[in-house]
VOPAGU-2260 file (C-alpha; in pm, 1 decimal, decimal comma):
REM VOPAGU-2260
SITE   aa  ch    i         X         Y         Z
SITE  UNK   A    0   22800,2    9650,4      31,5
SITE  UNK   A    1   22605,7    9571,0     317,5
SITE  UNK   A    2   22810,6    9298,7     509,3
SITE  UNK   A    3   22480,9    9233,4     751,5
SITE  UNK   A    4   22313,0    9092,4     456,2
SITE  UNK   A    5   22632,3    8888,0     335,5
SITE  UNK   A    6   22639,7    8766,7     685,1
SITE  UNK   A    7   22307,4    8649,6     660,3
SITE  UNK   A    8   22361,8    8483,1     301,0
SITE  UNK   A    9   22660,1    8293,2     463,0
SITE  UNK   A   10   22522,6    8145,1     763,3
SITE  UNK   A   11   22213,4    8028,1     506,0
SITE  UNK   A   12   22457,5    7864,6     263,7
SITE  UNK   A   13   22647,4    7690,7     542,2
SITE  UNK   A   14   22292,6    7571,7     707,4
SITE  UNK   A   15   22208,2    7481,1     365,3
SITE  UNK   A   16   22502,3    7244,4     331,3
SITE  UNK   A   17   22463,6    7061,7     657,8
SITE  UNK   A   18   22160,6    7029,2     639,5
SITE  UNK   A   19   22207,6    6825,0     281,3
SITE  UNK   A   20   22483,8    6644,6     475,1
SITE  UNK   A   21   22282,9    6518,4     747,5
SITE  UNK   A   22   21993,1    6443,2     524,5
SITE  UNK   A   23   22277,6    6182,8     270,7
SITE  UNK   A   24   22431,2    6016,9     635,8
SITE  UNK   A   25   22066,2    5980,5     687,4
SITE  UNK   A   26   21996,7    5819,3     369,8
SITE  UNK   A   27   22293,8    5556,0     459,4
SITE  UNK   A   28   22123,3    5393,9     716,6
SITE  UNK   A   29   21949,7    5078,0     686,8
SITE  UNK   A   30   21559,6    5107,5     711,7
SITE  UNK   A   31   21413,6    4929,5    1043,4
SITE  UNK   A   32   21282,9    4667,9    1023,7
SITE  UNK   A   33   20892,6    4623,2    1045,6
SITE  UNK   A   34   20789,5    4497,9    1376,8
SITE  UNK   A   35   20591,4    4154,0    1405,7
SITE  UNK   A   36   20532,1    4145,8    1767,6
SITE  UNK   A   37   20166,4    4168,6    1931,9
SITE  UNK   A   38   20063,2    4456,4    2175,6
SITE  UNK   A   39   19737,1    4260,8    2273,7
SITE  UNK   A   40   19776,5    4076,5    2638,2
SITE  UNK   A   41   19782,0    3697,2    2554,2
SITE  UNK   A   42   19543,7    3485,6    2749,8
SITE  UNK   A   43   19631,7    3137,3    2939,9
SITE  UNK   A   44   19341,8    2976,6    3027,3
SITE  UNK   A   45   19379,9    2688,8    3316,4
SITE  UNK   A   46   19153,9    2414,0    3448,6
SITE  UNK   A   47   18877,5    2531,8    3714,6
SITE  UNK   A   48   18803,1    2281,6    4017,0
SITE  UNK   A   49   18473,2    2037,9    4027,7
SITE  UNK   A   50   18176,0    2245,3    4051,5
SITE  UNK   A   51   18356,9    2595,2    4015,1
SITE  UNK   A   52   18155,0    2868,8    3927,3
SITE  UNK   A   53   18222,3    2875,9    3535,6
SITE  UNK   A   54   18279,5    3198,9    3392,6
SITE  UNK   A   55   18010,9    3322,4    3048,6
SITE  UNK   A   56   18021,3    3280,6    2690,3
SITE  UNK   A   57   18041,3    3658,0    2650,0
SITE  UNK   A   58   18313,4    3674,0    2885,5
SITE  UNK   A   59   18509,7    3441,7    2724,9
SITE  UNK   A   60   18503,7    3648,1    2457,7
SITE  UNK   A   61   18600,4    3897,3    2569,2
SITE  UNK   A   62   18896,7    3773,1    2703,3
SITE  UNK   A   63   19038,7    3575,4    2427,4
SITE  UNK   A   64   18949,6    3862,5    2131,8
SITE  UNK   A   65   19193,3    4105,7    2352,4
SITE  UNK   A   66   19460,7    3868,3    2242,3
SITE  UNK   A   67   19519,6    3827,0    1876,3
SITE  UNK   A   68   19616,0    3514,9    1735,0
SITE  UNK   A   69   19667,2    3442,8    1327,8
SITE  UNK   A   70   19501,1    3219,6    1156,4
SITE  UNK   A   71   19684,8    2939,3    1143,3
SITE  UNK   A   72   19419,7    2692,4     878,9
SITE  UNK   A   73   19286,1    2851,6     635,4
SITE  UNK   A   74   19041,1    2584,7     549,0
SITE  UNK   A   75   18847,3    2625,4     894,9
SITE  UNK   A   76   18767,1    3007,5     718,2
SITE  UNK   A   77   18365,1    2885,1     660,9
SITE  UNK   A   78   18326,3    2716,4     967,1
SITE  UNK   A   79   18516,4    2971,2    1201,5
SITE  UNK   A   80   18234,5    3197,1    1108,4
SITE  UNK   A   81   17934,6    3006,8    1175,9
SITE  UNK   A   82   17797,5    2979,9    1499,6
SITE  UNK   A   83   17586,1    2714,1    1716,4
SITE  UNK   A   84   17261,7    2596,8    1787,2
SITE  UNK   A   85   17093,1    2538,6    2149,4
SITE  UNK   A   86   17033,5    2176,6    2260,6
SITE  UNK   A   87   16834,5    2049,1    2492,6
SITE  UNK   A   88   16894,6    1863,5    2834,4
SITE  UNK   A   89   16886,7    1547,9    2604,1
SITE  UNK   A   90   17230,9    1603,9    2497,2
SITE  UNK   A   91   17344,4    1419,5    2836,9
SITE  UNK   A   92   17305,9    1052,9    2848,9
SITE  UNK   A   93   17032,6     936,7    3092,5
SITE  UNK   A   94   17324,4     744,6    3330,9
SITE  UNK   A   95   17469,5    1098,1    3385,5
SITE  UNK   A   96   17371,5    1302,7    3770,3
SITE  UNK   A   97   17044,2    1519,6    3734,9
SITE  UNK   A   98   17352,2    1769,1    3745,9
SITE  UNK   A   99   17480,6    1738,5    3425,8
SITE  UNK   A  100   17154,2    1831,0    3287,6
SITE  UNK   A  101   17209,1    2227,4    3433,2
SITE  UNK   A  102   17540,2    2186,2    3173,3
SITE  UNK   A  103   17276,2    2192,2    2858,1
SITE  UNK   A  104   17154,4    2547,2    2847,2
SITE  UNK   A  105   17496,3    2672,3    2812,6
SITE  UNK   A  106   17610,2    2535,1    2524,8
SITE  UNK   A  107   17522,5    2742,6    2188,3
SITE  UNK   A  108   17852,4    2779,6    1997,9
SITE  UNK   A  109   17817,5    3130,4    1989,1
SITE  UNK   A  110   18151,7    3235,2    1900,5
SITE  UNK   A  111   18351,6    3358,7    1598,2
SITE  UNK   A  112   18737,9    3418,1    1546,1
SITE  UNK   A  113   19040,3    3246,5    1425,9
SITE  UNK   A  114   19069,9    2823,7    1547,9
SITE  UNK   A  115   19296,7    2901,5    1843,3
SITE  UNK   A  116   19059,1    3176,6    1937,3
SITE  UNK   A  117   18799,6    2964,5    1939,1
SITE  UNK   A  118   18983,4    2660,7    2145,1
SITE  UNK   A  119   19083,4    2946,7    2371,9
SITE  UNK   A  120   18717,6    3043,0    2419,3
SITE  UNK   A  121   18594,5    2664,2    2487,1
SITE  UNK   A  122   18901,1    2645,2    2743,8
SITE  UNK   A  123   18789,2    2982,2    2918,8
SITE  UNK   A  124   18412,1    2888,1    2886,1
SITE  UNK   A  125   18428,2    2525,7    3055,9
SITE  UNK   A  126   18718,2    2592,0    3262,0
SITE  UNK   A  127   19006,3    2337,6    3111,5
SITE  UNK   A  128   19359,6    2421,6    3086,7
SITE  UNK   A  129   19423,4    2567,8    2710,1
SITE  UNK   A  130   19739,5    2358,9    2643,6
SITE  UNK   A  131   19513,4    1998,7    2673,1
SITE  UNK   A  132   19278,5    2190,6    2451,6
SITE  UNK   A  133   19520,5    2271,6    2209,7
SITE  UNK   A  134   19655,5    1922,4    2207,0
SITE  UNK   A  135   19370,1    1702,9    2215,1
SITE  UNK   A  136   19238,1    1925,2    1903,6
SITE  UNK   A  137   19553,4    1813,2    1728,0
SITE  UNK   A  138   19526,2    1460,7    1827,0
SITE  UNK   A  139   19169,4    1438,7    1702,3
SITE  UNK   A  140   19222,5    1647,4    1333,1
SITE  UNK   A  141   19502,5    1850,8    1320,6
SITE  UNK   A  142   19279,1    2147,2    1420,6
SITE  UNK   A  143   19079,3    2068,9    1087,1
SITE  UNK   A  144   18718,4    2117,8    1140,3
SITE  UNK   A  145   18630,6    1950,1     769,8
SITE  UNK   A  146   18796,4    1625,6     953,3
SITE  UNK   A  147   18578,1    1344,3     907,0
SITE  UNK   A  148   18605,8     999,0    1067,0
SITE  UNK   A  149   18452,3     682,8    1267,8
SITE  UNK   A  150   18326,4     543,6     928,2
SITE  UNK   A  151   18047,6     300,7     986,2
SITE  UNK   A  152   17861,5      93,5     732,6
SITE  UNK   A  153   17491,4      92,7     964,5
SITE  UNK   A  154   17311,5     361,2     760,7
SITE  UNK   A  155   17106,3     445,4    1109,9
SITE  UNK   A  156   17399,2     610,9    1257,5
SITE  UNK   A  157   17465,2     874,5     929,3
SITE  UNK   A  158   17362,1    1202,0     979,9
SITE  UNK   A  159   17124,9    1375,5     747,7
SITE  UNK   A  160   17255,9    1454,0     466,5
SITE  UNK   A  161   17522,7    1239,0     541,4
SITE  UNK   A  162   17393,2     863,7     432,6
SITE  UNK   A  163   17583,1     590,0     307,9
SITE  UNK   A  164   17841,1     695,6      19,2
SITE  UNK   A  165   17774,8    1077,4      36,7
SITE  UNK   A  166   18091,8    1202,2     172,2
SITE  UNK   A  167   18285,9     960,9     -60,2
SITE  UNK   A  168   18355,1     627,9      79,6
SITE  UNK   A  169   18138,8     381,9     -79,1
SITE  UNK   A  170   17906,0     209,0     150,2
SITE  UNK   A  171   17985,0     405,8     437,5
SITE  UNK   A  172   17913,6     754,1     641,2
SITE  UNK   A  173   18145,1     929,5     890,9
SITE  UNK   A  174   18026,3     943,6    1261,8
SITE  UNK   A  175   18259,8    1201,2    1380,6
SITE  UNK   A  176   18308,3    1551,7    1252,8
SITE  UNK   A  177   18457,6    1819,6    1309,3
SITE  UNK   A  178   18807,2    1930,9    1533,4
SITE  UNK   A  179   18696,6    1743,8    1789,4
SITE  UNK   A  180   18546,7    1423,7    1611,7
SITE  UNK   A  181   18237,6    1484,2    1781,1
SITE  UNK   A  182   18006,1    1200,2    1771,0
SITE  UNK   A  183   17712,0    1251,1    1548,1
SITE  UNK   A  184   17547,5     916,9    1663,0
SITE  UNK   A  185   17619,0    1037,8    2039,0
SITE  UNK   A  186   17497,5    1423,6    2032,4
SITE  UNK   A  187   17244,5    1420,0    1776,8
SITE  UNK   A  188   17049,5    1711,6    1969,1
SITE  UNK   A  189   17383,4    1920,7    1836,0
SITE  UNK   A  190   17353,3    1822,9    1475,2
SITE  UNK   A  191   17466,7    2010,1    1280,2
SITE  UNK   A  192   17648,0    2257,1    1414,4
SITE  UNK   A  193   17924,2    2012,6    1492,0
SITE  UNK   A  194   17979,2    1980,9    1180,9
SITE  UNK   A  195   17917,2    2293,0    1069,0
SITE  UNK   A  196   18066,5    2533,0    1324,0
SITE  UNK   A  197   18432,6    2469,0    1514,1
SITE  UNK   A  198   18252,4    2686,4    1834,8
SITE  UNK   A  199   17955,8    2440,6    1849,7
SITE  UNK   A  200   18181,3    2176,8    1789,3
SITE  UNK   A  201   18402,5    2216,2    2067,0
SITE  UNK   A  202   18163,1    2333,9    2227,9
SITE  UNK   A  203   18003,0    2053,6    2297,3
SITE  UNK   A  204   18286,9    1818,4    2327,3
SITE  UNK   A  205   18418,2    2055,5    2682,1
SITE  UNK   A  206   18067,4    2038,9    2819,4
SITE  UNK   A  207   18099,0    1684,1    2828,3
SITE  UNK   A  208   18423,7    1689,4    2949,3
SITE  UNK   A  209   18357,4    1938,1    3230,4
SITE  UNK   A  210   18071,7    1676,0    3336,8
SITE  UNK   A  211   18307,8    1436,0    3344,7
SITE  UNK   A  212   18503,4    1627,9    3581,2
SITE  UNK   A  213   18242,0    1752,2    3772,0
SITE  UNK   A  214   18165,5    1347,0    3863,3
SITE  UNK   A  215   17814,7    1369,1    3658,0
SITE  UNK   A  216   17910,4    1058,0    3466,9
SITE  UNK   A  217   17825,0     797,6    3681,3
SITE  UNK   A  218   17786,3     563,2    3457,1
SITE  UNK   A  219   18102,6     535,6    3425,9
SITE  UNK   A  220   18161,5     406,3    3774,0
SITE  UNK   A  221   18033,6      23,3    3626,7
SITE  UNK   A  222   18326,3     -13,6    3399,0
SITE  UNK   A  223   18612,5     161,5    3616,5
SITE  UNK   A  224   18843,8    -105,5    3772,8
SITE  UNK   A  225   18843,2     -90,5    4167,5
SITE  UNK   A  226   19218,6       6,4    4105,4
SITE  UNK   A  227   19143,6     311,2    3958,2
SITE  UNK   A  228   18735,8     458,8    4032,5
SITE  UNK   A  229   18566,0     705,1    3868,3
SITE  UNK   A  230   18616,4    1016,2    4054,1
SITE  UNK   A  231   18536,1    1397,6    3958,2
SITE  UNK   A  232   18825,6    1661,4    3912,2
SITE  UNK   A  233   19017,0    1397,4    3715,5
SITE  UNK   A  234   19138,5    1561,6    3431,6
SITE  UNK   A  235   19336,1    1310,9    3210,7
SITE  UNK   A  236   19048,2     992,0    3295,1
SITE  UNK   A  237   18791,5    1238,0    3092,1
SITE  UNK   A  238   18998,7    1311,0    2838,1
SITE  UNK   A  239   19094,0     949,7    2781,1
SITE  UNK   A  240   18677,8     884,9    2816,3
SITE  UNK   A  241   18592,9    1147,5    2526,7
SITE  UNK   A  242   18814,7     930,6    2298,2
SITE  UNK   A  243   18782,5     558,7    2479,8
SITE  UNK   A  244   18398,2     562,6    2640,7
SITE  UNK   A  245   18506,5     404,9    2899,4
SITE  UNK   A  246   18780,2     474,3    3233,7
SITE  UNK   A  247   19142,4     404,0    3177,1
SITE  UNK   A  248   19107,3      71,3    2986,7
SITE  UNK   A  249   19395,7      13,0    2687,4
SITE  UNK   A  250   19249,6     255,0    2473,4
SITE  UNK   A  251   19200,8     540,8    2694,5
SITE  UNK   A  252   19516,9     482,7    2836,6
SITE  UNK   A  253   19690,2     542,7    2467,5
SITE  UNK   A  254   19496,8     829,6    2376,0
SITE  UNK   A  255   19629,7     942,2    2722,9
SITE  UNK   A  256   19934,6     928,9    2619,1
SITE  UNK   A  257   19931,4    1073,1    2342,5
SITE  UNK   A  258   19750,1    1402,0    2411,0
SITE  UNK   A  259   20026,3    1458,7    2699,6
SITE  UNK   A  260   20270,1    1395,0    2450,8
SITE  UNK   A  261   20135,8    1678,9    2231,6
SITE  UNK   A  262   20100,5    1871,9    2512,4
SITE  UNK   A  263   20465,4    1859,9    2605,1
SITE  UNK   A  264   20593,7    1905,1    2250,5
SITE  UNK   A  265   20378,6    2187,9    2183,2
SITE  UNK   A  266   20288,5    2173,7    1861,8
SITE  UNK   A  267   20060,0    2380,5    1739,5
SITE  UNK   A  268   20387,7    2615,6    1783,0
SITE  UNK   A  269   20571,6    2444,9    1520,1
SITE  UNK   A  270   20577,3    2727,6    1198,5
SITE  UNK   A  271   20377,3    2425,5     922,0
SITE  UNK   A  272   20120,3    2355,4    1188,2
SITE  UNK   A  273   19790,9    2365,4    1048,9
SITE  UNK   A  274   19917,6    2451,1     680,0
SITE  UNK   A  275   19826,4    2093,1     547,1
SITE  UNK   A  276   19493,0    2215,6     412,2
């Protein structure tokens, strides 16, 4: 008999039979569980001074599609793929500073992604902090870009397309589209992407916020009390003006209120945001 090779058939059989050991303890174990987490840098976008050099579109975009985000309403799918329009230096009203004017040519809605990517992008672009962004967007439609509202019964202030009883409501037409409610009747030289694109939409509202800030609006300097002027870099008067028209009177002043509210409970965190669609 040649013991070498029985040696050699032994030490096989016992590798043999731990190896089948290890491989059942192995089998034991509880498979991992799948990781959910996000390797992508998230972005945190804060408000840039009056008159700061504003950073690009492009940039923007670059910035905010190295951070993934889900998308959290599924009915914005159409519109979160649609981009903008240019509009002329007639977007700003004729009361605003010459220097509004320079505001025009950089507005195009040229941006895809999910809704928060897009917010984010309109925060980078025109330099506002993300969190009022986020918040005023769910103050104004729950981040629904099909939102519809400002009904009017004056058939001279529906957009085309848009006249008296076509979206529903007898007798009447919606003046404000879109995540932001932006004003058809207001910003007619962005018609239609506001309606038809959440970049262009929001968009445009953050231009004329960041001309607010700037201090381009003088107009509104006639219907500020002495107690409180109209100033540039005040961030909470213009957001109170998008919704109001006017510098911390009642309304302005509750729309205030409630945006910092939003802001403070954070909730486009919540896990049903958005998922009323």
């Amino acid at each position: 008999m040649n013991h070498g090779r029985c040696r050699f058939i032994h030490i096989a059989v016992l590798i043999t039979v731990a190896l089948s050991t290890a491989v059942v303890g192995c089998s034991a174990q509880p498979a991992p569980t799948p990781s959910h987490s996000y390797d992508a840098p998230s972005v945190d976008f804060r408000t840039l001074p009056p008159g700061a050099k504003l950073p690009s579109g492009a940039y923007c975009a670059r910035r905010v599609r190295a951070s993934v985000s889900p998308e959290m309403v599924s009915a914005n799918a159409v519109y979160n793929r649609s981009v903008g329009q240019r509009v002329g230096p007639g977007l700003f009203p004729l009361g605003d500073s010459p220097q509004a004017s320079l505001l025009a040519p950089l507005i195009n809605g040229d941006f895809t992604g999910t809704t928060q990517q897009i917010l984010e992008w309109a925060a980078c672009k025109w330099g506002i902090d993300q969190n009022v962004v986020f918040a005023q967007a769910a103050a104004e439609s729950s981040w629904q870009q099909n939102d519809l509202g400002d009904y009017t019964s004056d058939p001279t202030r529906c957009p085309p397309g848009h006249g008296l009883g076509a979206d529903g409501t007898p007798g009447q037409c919606p003046e404000s589209y879109g995540i932001l409610q932006t004003k058809y009747s207001l910003w007619k030289p962005a018609w239609p992407g506001i309606a038809n694109a959440t970049a262009m939409n929001v968009d445009v509202a953050y231009a004329i916020w960041r001309s607010c800030f700037d201090g381009d609006e003088i107009w509104l300097r006639n219907s500020a009390s002495p107690s409180q002027p109209y100033r540039a870099g005040d961030l909470w008067g213009c957001v109170g003006r998008w919704y109001a028209g006017s510098w911390y009177t009642a309304p302005a002043d509750q729309y205030i209120s409630r945006v910092k509210t939003l802001v403070r409970k954070r909730v486009w965190e919540r896990p049903a945001f958005g998922l009323g669609d």
